[in-house]
N, C-alpha and C positions, 0 to 999 in steps of 0.2 A: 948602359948597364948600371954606372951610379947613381941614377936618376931613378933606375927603377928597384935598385936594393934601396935607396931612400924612404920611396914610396912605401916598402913593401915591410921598411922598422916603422915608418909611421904609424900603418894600422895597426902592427905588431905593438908596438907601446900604447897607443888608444885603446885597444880589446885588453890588454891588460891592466892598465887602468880603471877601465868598466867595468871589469868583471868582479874585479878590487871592493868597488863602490857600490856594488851590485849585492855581492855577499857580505860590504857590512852593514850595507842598509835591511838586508833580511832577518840579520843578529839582529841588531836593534827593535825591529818590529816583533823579536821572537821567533823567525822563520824559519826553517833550513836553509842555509845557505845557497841549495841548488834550488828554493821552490820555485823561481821565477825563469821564466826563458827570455833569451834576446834572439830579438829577430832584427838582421840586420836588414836596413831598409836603402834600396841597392838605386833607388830613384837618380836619373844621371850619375851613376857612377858605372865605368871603364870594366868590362867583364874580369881583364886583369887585376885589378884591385877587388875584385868579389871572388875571385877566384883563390887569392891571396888570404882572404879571411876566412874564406870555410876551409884549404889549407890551415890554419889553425885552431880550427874546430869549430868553425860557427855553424851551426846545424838547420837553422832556417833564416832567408829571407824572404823580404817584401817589395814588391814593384809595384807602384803608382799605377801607372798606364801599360793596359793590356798593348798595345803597340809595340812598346820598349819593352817589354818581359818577353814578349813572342822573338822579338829582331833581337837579342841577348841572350836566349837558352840554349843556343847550339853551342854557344861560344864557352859556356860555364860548366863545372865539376860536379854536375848537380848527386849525383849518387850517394845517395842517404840523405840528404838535402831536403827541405821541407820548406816549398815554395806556396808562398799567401801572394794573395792580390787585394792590399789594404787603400787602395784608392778608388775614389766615386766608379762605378760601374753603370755604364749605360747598357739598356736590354738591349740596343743593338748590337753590341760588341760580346753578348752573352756566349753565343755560339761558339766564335772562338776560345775563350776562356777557358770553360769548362772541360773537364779534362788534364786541360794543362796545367794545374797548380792543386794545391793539395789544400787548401781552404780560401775562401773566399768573405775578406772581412768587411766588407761593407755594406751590408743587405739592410734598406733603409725602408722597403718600400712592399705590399703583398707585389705589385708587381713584378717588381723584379724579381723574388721569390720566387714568383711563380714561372718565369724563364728559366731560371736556373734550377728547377725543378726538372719545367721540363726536359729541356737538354739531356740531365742529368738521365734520366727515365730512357732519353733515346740511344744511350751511350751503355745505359745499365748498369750502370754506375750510383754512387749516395753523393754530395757535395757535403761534405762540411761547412758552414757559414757560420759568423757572428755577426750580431744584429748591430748595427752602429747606433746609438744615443746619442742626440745633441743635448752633451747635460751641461750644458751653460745657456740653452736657449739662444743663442745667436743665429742673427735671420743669415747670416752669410756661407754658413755650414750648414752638409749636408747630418743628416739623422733624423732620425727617429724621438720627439719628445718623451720626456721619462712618462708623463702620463696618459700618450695613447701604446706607450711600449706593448702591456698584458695584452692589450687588445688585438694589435698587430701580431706576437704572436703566437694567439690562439687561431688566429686565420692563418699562419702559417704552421701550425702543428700537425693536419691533415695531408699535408702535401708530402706525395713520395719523391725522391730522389735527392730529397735536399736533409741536412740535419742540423738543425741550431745545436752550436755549441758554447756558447756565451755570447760575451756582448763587449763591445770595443768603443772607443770616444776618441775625440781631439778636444781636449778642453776650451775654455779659455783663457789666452798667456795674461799669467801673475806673477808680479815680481816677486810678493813676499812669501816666504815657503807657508806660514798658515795658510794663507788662501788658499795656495795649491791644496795643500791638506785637504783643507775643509770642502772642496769639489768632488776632488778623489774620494773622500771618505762620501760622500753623497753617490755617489756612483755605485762604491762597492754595498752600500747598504742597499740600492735597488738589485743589485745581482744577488743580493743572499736573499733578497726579499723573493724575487720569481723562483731560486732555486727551492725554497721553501713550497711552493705553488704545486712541485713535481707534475709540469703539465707535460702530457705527453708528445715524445719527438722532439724537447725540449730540455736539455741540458746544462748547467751553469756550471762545464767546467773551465773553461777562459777568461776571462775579466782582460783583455788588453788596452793597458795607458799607462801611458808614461811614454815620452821620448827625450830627447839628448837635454835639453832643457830642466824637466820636469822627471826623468824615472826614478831618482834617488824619494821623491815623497810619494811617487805612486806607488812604488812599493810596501814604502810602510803603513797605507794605505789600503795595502791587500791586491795590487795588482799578481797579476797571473805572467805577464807576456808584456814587456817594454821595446817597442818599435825605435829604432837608432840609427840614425845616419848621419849625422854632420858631425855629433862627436865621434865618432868613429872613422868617417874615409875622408874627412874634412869641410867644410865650405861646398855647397855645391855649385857647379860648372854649368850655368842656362847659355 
């Protein structure tokens, strides 16, 4: 039992911490203090300690791997909860997915679009999705290059069932906060650039980046939606 009220001030002091950091990095940028969401990203962490943090209010996370989200949602509070699947997605694993989470952020490819479309179609259902950007160009991450992004998706703008709604990244890690900046802000000038575009089926209102590392400059930055897990439930358990 003291093991798990420990546990349970731990994330309590973290989320508030975050939230702290969260609203003054928005002052700072000019923002409202509520413009930005956190999405707790629930990747190996204990349904109890998730359970624990939307008990405090956190209103959406994110699961890496369709497996672990599927073998964990019986177990969790999910009600009002706003479940993303912000890790690589294989079409095989499409099926299952869809449906069961309320956006799906990593959509790199028409192909996979185009599963998730269809499913989506066979269900009757729309998917929300954001389109992932490799804006660092690194060969080891998945996404989408900022400049075949328009292209990809205006072949996804036709397809039913699915609905872009921005666009998500994983940087990459820089020590100095300019850097960071200077990425981020190349990110958010391509999402005001396509929002600009108003291509149809295509919507730029998400911008998700930032995580436990990096959300205090992705914010000022102009991020939408800061992805968070180690600062918040701690170190993770492989």
């Amino acid at each position: 039992m003291t093991e798990r009220l420990s546990d349970n001030r731990y994330v309590s002091d973290n989320l508030s911490r975050i939230r702290e950091e969260m609203q003054e990095a928005c002052l700072a940028a000019g923002r409202p203090v509520d413009a930005v969401k956190l999405l707790a990203v629930t990747k190996t962490v204990e349904p109890e300690r998730i359970n624990e943090a939307i008990r405090l209010g956190v209103a959406q996370i994110g699961e890496n791997r369709v497996q672990e989200f599927l073998k964990k949602k019986d177990d969790l509070h999910l009600d009002g909860v706003q479940k993303h699947l912000i890790g690589h997605l294989q079409t095989n694993k499409v099926r299952q997915i869809v449906g069961q989470v309320d956006m799906i952020q990593s959509v790199d490819s028409l192909r996979l679009a185009a599963a998730i479309a269809k499913r989506s179609e066979e269900l009757s259902i729309t998917t929300p999705v954001l389109v992932e950007v490799n804006i660092g160009g690194e060969e080891a991450k998945s996404g989408i290059s900022p400049e075949e992004l328009e292209a990809l998706l205006s072949e996804i703008a036709p397809l039913k069932g699915i609905h872009v709604c921005g666009l998500m990244t994983i940087p990459p890690i820089f020590e100095k906060e300019c850097e960071k900046r200077k990425i981020f802000s190349k990110m958010y000038q391509l999402f005001v650039d396509i929002g600009a575009k108003k291509l149809d089926n295509i919507d730029m209102m998400e911008l998700s980046m930032g995580m436990s590392d990096d959300y205090r400059e992705a914010i000022l930055e102009g991020s939408t939606m800061v992805r968070i897990g180690s600062a918040l439930f701690g170190k993770r358990n492989y």
